[in-house]
Structures are given as structure tokens and as C-alpha cells.
N, C-alpha and C positions, 0 to 999 in steps of 0.2 A: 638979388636977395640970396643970401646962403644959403645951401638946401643943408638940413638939420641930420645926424645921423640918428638913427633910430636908437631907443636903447637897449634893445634887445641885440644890436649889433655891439654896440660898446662892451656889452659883457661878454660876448662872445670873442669877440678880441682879446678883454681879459683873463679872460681863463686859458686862450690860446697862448697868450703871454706867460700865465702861470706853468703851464705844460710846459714850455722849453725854461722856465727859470730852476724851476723845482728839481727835478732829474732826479736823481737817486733812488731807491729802493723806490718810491711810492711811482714810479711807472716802470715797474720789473718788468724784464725776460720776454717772454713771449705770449702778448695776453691781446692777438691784433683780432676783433670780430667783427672788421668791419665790413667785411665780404657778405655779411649777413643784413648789417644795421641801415643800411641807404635801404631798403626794400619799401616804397612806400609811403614813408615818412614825411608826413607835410609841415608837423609843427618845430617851433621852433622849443628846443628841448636843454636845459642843466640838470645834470642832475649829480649826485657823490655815493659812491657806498664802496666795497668792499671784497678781495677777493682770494682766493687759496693759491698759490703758484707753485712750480717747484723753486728751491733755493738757488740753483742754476740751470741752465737749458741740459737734461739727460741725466737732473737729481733725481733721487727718490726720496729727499725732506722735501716738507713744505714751508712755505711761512705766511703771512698777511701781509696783502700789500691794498695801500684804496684806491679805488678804481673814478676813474673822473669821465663825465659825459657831458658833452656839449655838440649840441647841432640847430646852426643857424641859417633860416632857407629865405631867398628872394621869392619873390611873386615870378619868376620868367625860370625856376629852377633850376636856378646854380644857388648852391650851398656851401658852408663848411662845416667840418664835421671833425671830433676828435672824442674817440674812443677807445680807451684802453691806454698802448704806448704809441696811435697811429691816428694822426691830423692829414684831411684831404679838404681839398676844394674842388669844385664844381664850377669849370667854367665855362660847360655848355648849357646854354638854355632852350634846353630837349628835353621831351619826358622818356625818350629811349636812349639816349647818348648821354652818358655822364665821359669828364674827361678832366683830370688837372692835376697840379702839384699834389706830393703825399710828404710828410716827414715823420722817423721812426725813430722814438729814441729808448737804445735797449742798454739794462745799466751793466754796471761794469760788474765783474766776476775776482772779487775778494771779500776773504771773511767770510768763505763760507760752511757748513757745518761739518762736511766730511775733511777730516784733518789732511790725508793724500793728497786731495784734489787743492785744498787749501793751502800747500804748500808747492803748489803750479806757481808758474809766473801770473800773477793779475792783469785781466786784460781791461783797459780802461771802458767807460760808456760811451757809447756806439752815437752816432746822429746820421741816420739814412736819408738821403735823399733822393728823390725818385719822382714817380709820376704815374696816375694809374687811367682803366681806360675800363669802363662797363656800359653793356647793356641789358634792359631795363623792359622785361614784359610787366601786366600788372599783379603778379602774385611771384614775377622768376627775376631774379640777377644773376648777371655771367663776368667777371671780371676778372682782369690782369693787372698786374701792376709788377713796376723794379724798383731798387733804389737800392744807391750805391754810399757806402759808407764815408763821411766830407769829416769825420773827427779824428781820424788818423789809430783806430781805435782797432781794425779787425782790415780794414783798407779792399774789403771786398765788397762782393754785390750780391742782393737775394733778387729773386723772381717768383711772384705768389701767383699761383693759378684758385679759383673759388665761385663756387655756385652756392643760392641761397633760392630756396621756395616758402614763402608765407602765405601762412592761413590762417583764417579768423575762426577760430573755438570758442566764442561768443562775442556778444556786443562789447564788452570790454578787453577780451584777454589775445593778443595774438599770440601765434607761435610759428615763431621761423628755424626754418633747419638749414644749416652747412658744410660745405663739404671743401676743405681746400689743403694745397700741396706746394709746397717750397722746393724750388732749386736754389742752389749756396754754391757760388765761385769758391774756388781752391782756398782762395786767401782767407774767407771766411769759416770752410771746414779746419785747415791748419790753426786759425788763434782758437776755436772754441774747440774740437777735439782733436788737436795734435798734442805729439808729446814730444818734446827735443831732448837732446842729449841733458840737457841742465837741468831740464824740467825731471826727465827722469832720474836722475842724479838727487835732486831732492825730495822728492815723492815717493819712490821705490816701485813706480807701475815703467811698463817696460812704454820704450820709446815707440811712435805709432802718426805715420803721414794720413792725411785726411784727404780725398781727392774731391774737387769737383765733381754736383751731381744732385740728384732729388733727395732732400735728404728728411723728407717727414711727409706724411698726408695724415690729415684731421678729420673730424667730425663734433659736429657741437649743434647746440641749440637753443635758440632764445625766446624768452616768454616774459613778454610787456603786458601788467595785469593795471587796470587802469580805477585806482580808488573812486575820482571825483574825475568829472571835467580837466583838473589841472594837475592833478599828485599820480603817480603811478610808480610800479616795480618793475624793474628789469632784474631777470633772473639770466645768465647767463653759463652753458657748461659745454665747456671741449676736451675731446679725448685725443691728443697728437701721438703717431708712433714715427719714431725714429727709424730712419733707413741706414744701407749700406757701410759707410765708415761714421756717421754718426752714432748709427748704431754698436758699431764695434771697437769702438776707441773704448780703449781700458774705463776711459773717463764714465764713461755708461755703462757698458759690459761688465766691468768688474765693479767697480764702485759704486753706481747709480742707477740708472730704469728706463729702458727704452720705452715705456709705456710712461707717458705724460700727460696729467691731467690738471683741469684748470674749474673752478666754480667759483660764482662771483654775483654777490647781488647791488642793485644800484636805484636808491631813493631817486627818482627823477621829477620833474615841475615841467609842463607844458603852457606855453602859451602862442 
């Protein structure tokens, strides 16, 4: 007899589908919370709303981008999960060891609102792929993850380090806090804040190598307030500062904001 796939699994694939077809603005830049969102988490969750970003990674414009949630979990806890621009799976069935594929996908950097920077060379959209590795007390997560860039896009690799503590502020509402820090291979500081002879040649910011290195630590916080049984809000807000040549490429320093912020809310359905 064929065993039936559940349908709570089928949409979960389709939305997972939806994620890599879709790309463009609507999974911008850097909006990953998910070092925070495994904490816990037993139901199976979709949800859509909405969020503020900057225009490129080290802007100081914003713009709206919608923010998509989906988290689909086994009874033996392995899950998948896809929040923000960052799809993971769970292919340990531990309640302390999570462990599996991650895919990142960050969009491309053209058309954007500062005219200098917008006259850079366009760097196309990113697809990370990688792998992450946490563990899991009952209110702490401790996780790592890398993933290396398979779209010819930026051709480098990040490495996320992230801690998250949740607590319950009533019967309905939790609230989780995080804390997490990116290191960026060479390849990937030079296409997002380098500036080559040509680049500066059209722009007029002086030329500027990006090296290999930490190049941001965050902080943020999320707060899932629970209407009904099945409807709830995820409110979600991080503060990232840019380091060392991230921070100092003209692309920030002179024209944009090492101080980067993100707030974002998300109509979610539980079942």
C-alpha cells in the first residue's frame, strides 16, 4: 500500500519551491533569523508579512521587502524550515543535535538608490550553499553554519556563528533574543565592498581591496504573540554593525551606514 504524504508536507515543499523560484527583491540582502527561530518550535508553521531592509548590504535607504515563513516538523525531530532568505533541514532526530543542508539566497545589487554605488559594476544573485550544525537546550540554541556561493555570483563563502535564549512573557507571547557574527572569504568582501580601477572610474569613490575576515556581529529579537490556537504574529527586529573593510569601503563609509537595521512583521497559521 502507498504510504500518503501528509499535506502539511506538500505545502511545505511548495513554498520551499516558491523560495528558489521567486528570488528577486522579495528575499533581499540580509534578513537570516534563523539562529533564533528553531528554539523550541514544535508546530508546523506558514506564514507571509513584511519587512524594512536596507537597499544593499552597508545602505542607509530602506525599502520593503515580504518576508516568507515556513517550518515543517517530523514527530522524530527533523524539520525544515525557511525564514527570511535561509531554507535548513533537520536531519537529526535529536532534541539536542540539529544538523543538515542550509540554502541562501541573496539578491543581486542593481538599481539601487544611491546614484555612486549604482554606477558600481552589478553584482548578480547569490545562491549559498552550505550546511549548518546546532545545539539545542530547552530555552538556549548554539549554532554554526557555512555556505559557499554555487551561482557564480560573489564565488565566495560566509561562516555564521549565533546564539538565541527564549522565554515565555505569557501564555501566548514568547520572546526570543540573538546574537550572531559573520565571517566573509576574500571573494566575498571584494564583489560586495571592493572597488576596482573601472568601478572607480565610473563612480568617482576612490578604488579600495576588501580582505578576508569578521565582517559584522548582530543583535535582534523576536516576539511570536499567539491570537487563537492557530493565527499568530511574528514580530521580528536586528541591529547588524559592519566591521573592518566592510566597514571602511567607501561603499559604507562614504556613501552608506555601517550601522544596519532590519524590522519585519509576519501574519503566521499553525497547525
Amino acid at each position: 500500500m502507498k504510504k500518503q504524504i501528509p499535506y502539511s508536507c506538500k505545502v511545505a515543499v511548495f513554498f520551499s519551491a516558491l523560495f528558489l523560484l521567486a528570488g528577486g527583491p522579495a528575499m533581499a540582502r540580509d534578513i537570516d533569523v534563523t539562529a533564533a527561530e528553531g528554539v523550541g518550535l514544535k508546530q508546523t508553521v506558514l506564514g507571509l508579512g513584511v519587512a524594512a531592509i536596507p537597499d544593499y548590504e552597508g545602505s542607509d535607504e530602506y525599502e520593503a521587502a515580504p518576508l516568507l515563513q515556513v517550518r515543517f516538523n517530523w514527530t522524530n525531530n527533523m524539520y525544515f524550515s525557511l525564514l527570511g532568505n535561509t531554507a535548513r533541514a533537520n536531519l537529526i532526530p535529536s532534541d539536542s543535535w540539529h544538523f543538515g543542508p542550509l540554502l541562501r539566497y541573496r539578491a543581486e545589487r542593481d538599481d539601487v538608490e544611491n546614484d555612486r554605488v549604482d554606477r558600481l559594476e552589478d553584482v548578480d544573485a547569490a545562491v549559498e550553499a552550505g550546511a549548518f550544525l546546532s545545539y539545542n537546550l530547552p530555552n538556549w540554541v548554539f549554532s554554526i553554519s557555512a555556505a559557499q556561493d554555487v551561482a557564480d555570483a560573489h564565488d565566495g563563502y560566509v561562516v555564521d556563528l549565533g546564539a538565541g535564549y527564549r522565554h515565555k512573557l505569557q501564555d501566548r507571547t514568547m520572546l526570543t533574543l540573538f546574537v550572531q557574527t559573520t565571517y566573509a572569504s576574500e571573494d566575498y568582501m571584494d564583489t560586495y565592498f571592493g572597488i576596482d580601477t573601472a568601478d572607480a572610474a565610473r563612480s568617482g569613490l576612490n578604488t579600495f581591496e576588501a580582505d578576508s575576515e569578521w565582517k559584522d556581529v548582530g543583535v535582534g529579537v523576536l516576539v511570536q504573540h499567539n491570537f487563537s490556537p492557530n493565527w499568530g504574529l511574528l514580530g521580528a527586529a536586528k541591529y547588524t554593525k559592519l566591521l573592518g573593510d566592510a566597514s571602511d569601503s567607501p561603499i559604507v563609509d562614504e556613501e552608506g551606514e555601517e550601522n544596519q537595521g532590519l524590522i519585519g512583521f509576519i501574519l503566521n497559521y499553525r497547525f
